[in-house]
C-alpha positions as CSV (number, residue, x, y, z in Angstrom):
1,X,0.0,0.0,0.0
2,X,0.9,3.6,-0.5
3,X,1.4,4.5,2.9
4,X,4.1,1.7,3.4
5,X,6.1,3.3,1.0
6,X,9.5,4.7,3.1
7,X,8.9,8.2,1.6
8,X,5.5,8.2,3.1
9,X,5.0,10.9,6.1
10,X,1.2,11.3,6.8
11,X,-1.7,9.0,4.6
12,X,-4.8,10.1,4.9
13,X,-7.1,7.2,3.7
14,X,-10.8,8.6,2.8
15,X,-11.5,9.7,5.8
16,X,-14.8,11.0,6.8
17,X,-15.7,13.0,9.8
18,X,-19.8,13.7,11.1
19,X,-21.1,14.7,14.3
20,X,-24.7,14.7,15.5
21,X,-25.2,18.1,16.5
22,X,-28.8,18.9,18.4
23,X,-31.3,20.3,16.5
24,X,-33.0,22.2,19.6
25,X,-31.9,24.5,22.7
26,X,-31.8,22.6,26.1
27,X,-31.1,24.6,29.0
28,X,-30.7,22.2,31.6
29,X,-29.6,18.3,32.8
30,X,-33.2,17.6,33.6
31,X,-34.6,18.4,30.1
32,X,-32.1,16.4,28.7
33,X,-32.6,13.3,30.6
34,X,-36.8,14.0,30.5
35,X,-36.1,14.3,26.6
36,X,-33.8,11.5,26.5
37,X,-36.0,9.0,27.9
38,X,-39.1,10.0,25.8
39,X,-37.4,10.0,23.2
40,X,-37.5,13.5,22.0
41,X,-34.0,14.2,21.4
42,X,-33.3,14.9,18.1
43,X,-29.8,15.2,16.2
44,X,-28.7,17.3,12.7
45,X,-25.5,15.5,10.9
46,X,-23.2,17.9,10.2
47,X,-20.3,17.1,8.0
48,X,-17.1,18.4,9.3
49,X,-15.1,16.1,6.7
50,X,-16.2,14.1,3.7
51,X,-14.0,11.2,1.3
52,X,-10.7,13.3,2.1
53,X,-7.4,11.5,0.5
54,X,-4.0,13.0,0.7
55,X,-0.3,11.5,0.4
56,X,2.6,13.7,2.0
57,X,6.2,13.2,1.5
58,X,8.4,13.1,4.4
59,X,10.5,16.2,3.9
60,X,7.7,18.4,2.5
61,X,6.0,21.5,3.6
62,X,2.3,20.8,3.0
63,X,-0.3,23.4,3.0
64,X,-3.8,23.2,3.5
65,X,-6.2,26.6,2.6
66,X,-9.9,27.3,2.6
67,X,-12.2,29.6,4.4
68,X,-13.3,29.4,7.9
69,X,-15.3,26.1,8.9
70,X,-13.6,24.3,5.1
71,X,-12.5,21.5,8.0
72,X,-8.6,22.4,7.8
73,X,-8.4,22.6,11.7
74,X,-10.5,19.1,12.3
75,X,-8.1,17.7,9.3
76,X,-5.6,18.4,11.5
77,X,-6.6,17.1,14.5
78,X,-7.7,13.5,13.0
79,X,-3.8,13.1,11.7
80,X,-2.4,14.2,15.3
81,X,-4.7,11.8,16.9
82,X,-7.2,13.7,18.6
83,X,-10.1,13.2,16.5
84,X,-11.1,9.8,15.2
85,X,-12.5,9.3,11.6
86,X,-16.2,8.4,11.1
87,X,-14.5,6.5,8.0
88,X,-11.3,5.4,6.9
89,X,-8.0,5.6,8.4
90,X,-5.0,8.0,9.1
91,X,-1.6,6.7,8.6
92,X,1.8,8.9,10.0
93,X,4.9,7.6,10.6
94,X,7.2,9.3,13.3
95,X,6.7,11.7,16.0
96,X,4.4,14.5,16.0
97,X,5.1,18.3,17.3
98,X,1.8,20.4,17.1
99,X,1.0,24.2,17.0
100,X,-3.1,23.6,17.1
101,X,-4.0,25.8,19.4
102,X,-2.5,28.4,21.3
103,X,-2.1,27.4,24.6
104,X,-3.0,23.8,24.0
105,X,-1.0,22.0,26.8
106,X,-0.4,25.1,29.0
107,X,-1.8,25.9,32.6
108,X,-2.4,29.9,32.3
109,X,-2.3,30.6,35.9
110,X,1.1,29.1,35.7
111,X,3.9,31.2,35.0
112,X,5.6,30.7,31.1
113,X,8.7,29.4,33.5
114,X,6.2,26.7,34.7
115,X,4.7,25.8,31.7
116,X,8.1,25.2,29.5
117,X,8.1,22.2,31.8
118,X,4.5,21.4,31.7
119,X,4.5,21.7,27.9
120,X,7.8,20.0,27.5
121,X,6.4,17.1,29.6
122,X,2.8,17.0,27.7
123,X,5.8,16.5,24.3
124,X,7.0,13.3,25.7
125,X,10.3,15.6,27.0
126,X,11.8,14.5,30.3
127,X,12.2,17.0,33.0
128,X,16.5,16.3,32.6
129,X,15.8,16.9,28.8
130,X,14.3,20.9,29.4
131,X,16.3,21.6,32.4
132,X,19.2,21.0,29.2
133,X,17.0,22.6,26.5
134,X,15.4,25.5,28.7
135,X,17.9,28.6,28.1
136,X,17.9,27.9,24.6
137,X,13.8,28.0,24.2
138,X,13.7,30.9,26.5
139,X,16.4,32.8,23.9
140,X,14.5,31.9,21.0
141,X,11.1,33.1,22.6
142,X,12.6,36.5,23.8
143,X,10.3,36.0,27.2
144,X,13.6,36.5,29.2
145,X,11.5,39.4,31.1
146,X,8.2,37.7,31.4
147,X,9.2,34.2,32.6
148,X,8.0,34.2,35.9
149,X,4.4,36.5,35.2
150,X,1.4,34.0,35.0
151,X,0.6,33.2,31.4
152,X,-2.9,34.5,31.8
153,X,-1.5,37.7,31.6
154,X,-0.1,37.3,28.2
155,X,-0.8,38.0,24.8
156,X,-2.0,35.8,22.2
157,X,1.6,36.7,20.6
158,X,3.2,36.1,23.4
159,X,1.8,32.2,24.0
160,X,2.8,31.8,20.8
161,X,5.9,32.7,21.5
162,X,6.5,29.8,24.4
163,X,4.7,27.5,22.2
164,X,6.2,27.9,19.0
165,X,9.6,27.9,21.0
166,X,8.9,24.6,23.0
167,X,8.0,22.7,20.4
168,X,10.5,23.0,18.2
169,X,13.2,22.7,20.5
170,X,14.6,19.4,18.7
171,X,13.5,18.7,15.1
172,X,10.5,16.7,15.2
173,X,9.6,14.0,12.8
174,X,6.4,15.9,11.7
175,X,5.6,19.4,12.9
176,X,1.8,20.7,12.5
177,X,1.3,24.5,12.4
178,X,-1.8,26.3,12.7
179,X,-2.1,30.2,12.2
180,X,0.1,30.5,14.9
181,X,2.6,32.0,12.5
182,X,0.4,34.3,11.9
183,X,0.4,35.3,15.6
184,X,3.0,38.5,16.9
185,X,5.2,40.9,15.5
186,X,6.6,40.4,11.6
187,X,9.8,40.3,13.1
188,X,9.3,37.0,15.1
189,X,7.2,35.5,12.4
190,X,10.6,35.4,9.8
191,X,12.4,33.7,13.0
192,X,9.9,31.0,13.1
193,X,9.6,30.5,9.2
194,X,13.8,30.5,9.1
195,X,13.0,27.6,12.2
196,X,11.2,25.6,9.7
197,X,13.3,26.2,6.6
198,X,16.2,24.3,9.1
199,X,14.0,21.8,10.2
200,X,12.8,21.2,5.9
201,X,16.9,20.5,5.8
202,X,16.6,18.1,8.4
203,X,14.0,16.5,6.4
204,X,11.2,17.6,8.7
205,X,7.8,17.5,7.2
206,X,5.7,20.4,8.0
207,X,1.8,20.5,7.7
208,X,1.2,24.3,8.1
209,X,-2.6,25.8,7.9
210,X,-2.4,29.8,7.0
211,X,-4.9,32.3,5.9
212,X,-1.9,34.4,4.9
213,X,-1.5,32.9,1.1
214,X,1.8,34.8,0.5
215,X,3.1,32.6,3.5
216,X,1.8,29.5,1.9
217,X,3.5,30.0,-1.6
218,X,6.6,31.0,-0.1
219,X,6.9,27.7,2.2
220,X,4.9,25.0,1.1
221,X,5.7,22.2,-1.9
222,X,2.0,21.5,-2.5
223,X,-1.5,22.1,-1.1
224,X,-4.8,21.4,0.1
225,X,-7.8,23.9,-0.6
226,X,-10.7,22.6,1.4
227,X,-14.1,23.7,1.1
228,X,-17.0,22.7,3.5
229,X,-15.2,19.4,4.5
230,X,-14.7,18.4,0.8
231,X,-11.3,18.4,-1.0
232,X,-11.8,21.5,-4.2
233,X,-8.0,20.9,-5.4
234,X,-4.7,19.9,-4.5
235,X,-1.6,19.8,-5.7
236,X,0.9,22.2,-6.8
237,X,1.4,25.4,-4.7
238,X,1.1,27.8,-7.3
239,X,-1.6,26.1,-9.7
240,X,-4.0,25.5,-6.5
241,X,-3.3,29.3,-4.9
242,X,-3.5,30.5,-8.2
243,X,-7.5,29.1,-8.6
244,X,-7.9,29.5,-4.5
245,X,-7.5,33.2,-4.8
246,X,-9.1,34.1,-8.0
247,X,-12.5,31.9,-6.4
């Protein structure tokens, strides 16, 4: 099978995702149970993914585009793990680093200190591992100032900062990126794209989700343009942004 092939990163094998979603506004536990056992709950499918199929290399940069709710986000959850398929199967071979969401794997009334550990740990890190690691991810995030101030008090740029930082600390088999590049200053967002060009030499593959199409056709080998769960195009960079952008 494809997937077996040694050049093979991520297979994603027609892979469907629904979820019942309830058709009517409950406002407590008791009308949901009275409901429940008369039988008067009632469910829309919604179709968050539908039939999607995509090969990536290991040592590409893969892009995925589409408006908000196309299903990139959910893609990119059921090849980390976190979603299951309704249908078919996800294939990936190595370890994964993701950038999902910011602050995914932090505790924000701990201090960014705190959480380098917690996050590091949550990566499969040991505690040996970021004691080693911890000055260098604290120099690339430019926190120096802010490490010991609760995270609750930071930014959205500034998690992203820690995050970014953390995992990316070693080169990862297969790093996931969502908008978070598109998080902060301009200036830290060329640090964290000249991250990834090292890690591409290093024959990292990188799955990177961006609204920000000049980002996309300056990183990525080929893409995915999702609309409403369905795949429109894939392909080359510049033939799919080319027909994304003019849509």
């Amino acid at each position: 099978m494809e997937y077996k092939n040694d050049d093979v990163a991520v297979f994603v094998d027609n892979v469907s995702i629904h979820f019942n979603m309830s058709s009517e506004r409950i406002t407590s536990l008791k009308e949901y149970f009275i409901k429940l056992v008369k039988r008067q709950l009632f469910y829309k499918k919604f179709i968050a993914l539908e039939n999607v199929n995509i090969k990536i290399k290991k040592g590409q940069v893969y892009g995925i585009v589409g408006l908000n709710g196309s299903g990139k986000s959910t893609l990119l959850k059921v090849i980390c793990g976190i979603l299951k398929p309704t249908y078919g199967e996800v294939f990936v071979k190595g370890k994964i680093s993701p950038l999902i969401e910011l602050g995914a794997g932090f505790n924000m009334e701990l201090t960014a200190r705190e959480n380098i550990f917690l996050n590091g740990a949550v990566l499969g890190y040991s505690k040996k591992f970021m004691n080693e690691k911890f000055d260098e991810i604290v120099e690339f995030s430019e926190m120096e100032k802010f490490l010991d101030v609760p995270m609750k008090n930071y930014s959205s740029g500034m998690v992203a900062r820690v995050a970014f930082s953390v995992a990316t600390v070693v080169k990862p088999d297969i790093l996931i990126v969502d908008e978070i590049l598109s998080v902060g200053d301009f200036r830290f967002q060329e640090k964290c794209n000249e991250r990834i060009k090292e890690m591409m030499k290093g024959k990292t593959t990188v799955i990177l989700v961006s609204h920000q199409m000049e980002q996309i056709e300056k990183m990525c080998d080929n893409v995915l343009w999702l609309d409403h769960g369905h795949v429109k195009m894939v392909g080359k960079t510049r033939e799919v942004c080319e027909v994304y952008k003019n849509s």
